[in-house]
N, C-alpha and C positions, 0 to 999 in steps of 0.2 A: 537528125538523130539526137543532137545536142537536148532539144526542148524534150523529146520524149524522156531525158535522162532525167532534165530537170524537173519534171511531173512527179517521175516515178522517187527522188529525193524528198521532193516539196510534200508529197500524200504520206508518205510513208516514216523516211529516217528523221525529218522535220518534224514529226510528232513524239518524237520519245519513245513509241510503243516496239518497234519494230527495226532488226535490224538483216530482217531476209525477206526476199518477194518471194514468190513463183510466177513466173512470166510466161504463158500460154497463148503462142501465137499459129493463127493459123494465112490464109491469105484472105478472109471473110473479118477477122475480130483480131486482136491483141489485149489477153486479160492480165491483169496482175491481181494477187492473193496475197494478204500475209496475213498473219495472227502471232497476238503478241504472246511472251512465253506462259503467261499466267493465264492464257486464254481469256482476259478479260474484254479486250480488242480484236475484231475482224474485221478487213477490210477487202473489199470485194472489189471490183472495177475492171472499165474497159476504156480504151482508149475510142474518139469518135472515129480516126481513120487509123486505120491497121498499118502497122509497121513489118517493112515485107524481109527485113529483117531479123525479128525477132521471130522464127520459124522454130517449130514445136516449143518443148516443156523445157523448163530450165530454171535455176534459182540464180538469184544475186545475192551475195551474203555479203556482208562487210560493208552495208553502205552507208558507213562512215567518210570509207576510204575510198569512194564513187563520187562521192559528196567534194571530200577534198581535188580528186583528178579533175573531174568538170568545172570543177571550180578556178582552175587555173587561169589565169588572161591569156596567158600561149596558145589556148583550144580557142582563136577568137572564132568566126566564121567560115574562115579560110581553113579552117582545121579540118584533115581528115579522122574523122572517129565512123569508124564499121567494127560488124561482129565478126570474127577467125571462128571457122567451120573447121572440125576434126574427120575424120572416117570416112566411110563410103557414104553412111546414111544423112552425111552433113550435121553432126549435129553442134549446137554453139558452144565454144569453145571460154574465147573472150572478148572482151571489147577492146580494138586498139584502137589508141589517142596519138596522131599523129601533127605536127604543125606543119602545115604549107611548105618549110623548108627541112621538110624531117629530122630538126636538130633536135625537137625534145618529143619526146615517146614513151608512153604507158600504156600498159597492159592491163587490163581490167577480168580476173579469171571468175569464169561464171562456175555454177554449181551441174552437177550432172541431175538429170532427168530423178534419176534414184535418190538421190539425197532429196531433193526440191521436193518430192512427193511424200518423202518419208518426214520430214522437218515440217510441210504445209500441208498438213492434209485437208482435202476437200472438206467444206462444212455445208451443207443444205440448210439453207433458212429458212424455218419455219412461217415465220409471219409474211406480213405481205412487203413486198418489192416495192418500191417509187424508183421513179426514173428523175433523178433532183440535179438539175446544174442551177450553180449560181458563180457568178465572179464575185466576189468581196472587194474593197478597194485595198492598194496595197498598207495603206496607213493602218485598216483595220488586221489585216495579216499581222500587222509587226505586234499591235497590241494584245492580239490573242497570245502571238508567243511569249510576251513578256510575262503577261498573265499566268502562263504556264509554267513559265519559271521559276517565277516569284509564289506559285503555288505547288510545287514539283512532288510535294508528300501528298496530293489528293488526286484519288483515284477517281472522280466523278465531278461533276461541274455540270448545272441546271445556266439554259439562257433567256433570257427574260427579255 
């Protein structure tokens, strides 16, 4: 669960653009969506193996503060982190962060179905699709973000 959090950190609130997903799980696919508020940014994706977990529609806001929970050394391996199911229809609640000896514990409260759809709404892309993976190495990650810091008033950037 751990890594799927860190992905969804690393694509998303690691950019600057974005600080809500929509997470779209079913037991076939696990997608995340967000757009940032000026609509200049979309991000689209899916995960390669689905998380059986993250079962239907739902938002994550605040992932800042995702960012810093995961981020803790206490959530080492041993750490229990699952999603808290509400109702009859199950639907996702929050994320709880538990340590192996349950002394340190957070809650991570997800968005309802309603909000996540009304804050993300679906966008149909017009042009054509690629299917692109790459790994970059992690030196060149650190450099992009530096770059982006050190350039934080520019809204577009050409790569050469």
């Amino acid at each position: 669960m751990k890594s799927y959090l860190n992905d969804i950190i690393a694509h998303t609130s690691g950019l600057g653009f974005f600080d809500l997903v929509k997470v779209t799980g079913t037991e076939e696919e696990t997608s995340i969506n967000a757009i940032a508020q000026d609509k200049s940014v979309i991000l689209s994706g899916k995960f390669k193996v689905p998380n059986s977990q993250f079962s239907g529609v739902f938002g994550m806001p605040n992932l800042a503060k995702l960012n810093t929970i995961v981020g803790f050394s206490e959530y080492d391996e041993d750490a229990k982190i699952t999603v808290t199911y509400r109702g009859a229809d199950k639907v996702a609640d929050t994320i709880h962060f538990e340590t192996k000896n349950g002394d340190f514990v957070n809650d991570y409260r997800l968005m309802s179905k309603e909000l996540a759809e009304e804050r993300v709404k679906s966008v149909t892309y017009k042009g054509t699709g690629w299917d692109v993976e790459f790994e970059p190495h992690q030196t060149n990650i650190q450099r992009l973000k530096k770059q982006a810091q050190a350039n934080n008033e520019e809204t577009t950037f050409t790569t050469k």
